[in-house]
LUMSEVEX-26700 format. One record per residue: residue in three letters; z, x, y of N, C-alpha, C in turn; residue number from 1. Coordinates in pm, 1 decimal. Each point is the difference from the previous one (the first is absolute). Last residue first. Example, Ala and Ser with C-alpha at 12.3 -4.5 7.8 and 13.67 -1.06 7.14 Angstrom:
2
REC;SER;708.0;1285.0;-225.0;6.0;82.0;119.0;73.0;-77.0;109.0;2
REC;ALA;-7.0;29.0;-572.0;0.0;-89.0;119.0;0.0;90.0;120.0;1
END
This chain:
70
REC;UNK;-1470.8;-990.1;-1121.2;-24.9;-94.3;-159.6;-100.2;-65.1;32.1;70
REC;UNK;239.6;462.2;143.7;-127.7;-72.3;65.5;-30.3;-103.6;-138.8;69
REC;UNK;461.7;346.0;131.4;-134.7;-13.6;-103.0;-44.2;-156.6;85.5;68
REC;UNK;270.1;248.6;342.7;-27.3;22.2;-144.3;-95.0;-51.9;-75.2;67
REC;UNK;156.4;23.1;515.7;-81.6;90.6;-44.3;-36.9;-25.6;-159.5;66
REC;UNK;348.7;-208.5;223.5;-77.5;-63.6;85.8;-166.7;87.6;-79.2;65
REC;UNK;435.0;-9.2;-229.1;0.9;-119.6;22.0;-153.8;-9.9;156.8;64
REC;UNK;131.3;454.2;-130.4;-31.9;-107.0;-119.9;-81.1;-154.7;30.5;63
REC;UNK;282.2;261.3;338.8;-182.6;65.7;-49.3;-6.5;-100.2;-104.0;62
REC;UNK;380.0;-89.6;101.3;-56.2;-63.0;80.9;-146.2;-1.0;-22.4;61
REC;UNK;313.5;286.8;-258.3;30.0;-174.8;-36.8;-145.3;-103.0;74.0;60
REC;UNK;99.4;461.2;151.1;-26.2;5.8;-143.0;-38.4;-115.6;-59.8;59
REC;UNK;309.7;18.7;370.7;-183.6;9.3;57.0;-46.3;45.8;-156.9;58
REC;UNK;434.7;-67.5;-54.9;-35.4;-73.3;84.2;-178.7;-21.6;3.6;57
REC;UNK;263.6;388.3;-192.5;-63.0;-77.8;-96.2;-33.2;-142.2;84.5;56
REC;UNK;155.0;309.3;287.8;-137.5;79.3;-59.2;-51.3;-90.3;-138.1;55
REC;UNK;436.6;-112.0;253.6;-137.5;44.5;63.2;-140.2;-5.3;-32.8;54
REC;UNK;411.9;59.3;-252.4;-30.3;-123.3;12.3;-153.2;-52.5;117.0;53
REC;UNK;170.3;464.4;-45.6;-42.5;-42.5;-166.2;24.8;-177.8;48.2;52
REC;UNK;125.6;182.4;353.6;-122.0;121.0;19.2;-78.8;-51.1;-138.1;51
REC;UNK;453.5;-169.1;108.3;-118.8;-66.5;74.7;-119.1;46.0;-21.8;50
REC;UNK;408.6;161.4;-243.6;-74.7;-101.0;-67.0;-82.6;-46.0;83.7;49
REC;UNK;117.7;412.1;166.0;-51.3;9.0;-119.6;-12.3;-160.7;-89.5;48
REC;UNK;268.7;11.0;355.5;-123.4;45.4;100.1;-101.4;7.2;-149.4;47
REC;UNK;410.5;-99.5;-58.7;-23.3;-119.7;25.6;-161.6;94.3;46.4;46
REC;UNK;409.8;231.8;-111.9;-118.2;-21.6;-170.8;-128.5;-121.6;130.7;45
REC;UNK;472.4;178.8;177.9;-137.1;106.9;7.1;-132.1;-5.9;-108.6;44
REC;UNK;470.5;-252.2;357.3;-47.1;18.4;-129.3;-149.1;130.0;17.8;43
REC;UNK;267.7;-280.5;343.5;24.1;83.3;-42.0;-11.2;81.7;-147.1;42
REC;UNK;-118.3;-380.6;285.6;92.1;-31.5;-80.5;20.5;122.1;-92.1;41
REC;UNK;-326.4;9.4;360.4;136.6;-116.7;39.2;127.5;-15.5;-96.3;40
REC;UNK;-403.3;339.7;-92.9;107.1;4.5;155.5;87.8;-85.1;1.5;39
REC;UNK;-331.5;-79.8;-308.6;137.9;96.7;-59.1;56.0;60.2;134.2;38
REC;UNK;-292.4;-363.8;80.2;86.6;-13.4;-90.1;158.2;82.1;-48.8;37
REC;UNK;-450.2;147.1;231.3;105.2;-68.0;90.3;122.8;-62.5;-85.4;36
REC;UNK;-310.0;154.2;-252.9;67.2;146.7;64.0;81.1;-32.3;127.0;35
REC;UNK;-288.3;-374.7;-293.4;88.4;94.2;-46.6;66.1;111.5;70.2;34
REC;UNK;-370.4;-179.7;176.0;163.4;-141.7;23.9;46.0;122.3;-85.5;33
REC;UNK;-326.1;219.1;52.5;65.2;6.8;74.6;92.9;-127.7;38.4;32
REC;UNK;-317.9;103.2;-386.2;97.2;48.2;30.9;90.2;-7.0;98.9;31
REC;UNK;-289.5;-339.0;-11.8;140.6;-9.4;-93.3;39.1;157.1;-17.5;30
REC;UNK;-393.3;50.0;266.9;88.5;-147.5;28.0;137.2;-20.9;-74.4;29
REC;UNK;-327.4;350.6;-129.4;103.7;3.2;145.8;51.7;-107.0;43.1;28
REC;UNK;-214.0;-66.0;-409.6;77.1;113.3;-90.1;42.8;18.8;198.5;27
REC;UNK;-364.1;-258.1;24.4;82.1;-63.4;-53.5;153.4;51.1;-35.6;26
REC;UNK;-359.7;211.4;199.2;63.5;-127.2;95.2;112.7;-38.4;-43.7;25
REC;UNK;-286.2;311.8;-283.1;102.5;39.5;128.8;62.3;-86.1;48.0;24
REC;UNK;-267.3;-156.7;-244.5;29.9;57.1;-119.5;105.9;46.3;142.0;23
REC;UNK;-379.3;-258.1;147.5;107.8;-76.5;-10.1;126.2;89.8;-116.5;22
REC;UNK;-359.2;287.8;200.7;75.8;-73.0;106.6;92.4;-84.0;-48.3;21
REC;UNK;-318.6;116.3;-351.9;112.3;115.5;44.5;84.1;-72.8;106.3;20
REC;UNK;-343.7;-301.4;-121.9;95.7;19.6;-90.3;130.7;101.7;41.9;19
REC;UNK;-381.9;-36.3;270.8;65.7;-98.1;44.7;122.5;2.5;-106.8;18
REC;UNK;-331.3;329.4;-20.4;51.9;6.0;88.1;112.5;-121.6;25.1;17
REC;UNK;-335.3;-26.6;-327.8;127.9;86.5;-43.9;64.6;57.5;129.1;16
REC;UNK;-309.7;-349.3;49.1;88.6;-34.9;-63.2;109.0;98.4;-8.6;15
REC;UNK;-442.1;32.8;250.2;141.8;2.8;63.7;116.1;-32.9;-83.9;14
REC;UNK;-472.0;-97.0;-113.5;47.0;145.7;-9.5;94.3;40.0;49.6;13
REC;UNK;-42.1;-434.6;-271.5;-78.0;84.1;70.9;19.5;113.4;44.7;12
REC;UNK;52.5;-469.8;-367.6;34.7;159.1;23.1;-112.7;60.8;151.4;11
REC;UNK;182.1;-548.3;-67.2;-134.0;113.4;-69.0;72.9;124.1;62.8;10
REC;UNK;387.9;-399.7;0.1;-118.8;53.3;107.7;-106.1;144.4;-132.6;9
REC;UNK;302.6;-493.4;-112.8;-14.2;180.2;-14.4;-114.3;58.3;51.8;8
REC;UNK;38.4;-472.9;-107.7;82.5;38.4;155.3;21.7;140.4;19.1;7
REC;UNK;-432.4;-298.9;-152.4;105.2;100.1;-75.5;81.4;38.1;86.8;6
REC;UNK;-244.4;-466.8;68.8;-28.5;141.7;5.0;99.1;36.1;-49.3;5
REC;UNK;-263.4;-462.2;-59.0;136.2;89.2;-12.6;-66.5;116.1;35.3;4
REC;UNK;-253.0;-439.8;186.4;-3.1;161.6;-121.2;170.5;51.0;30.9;3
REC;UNK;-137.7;-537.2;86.9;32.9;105.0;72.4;-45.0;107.9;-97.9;2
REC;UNK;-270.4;-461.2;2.6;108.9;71.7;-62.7;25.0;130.3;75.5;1
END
């Protein structure tokens, strides 16, 4: 018989380093579609929904890769 492993990697010490990195990454990445956005199409809200879609994105992700342990 094979062993299941837990696909949620064990806590270590680089985690909260790796969390922050994906918290920035995430919130500069879609900010910055957003701000190209509001260049192209001339607008000025779009940079502010990438930065909050962004940021609940990797939020979503932490969770889904970091969260509760069943």
């Amino acid at each position: 018989m094979s062993e299941q492993k837990d696909p949620k990697p064990s806590p270590g010490a680089g985690d909260g380093w790796r969390v922050l990195s994906y918290l920035i990454g995430g919130v500069l990445v879609y900010g910055g579609i957003g701000f190209g956005l509001d260049r192209l199409l001339g607008t000025q809200f779009l940079v502010l929904v990438g930065i909050v879609l962004g940021a609940g994105l990797t939020i979503l992700m932490l969770h889904f890769r970091y969260g509760s342990r069943s």
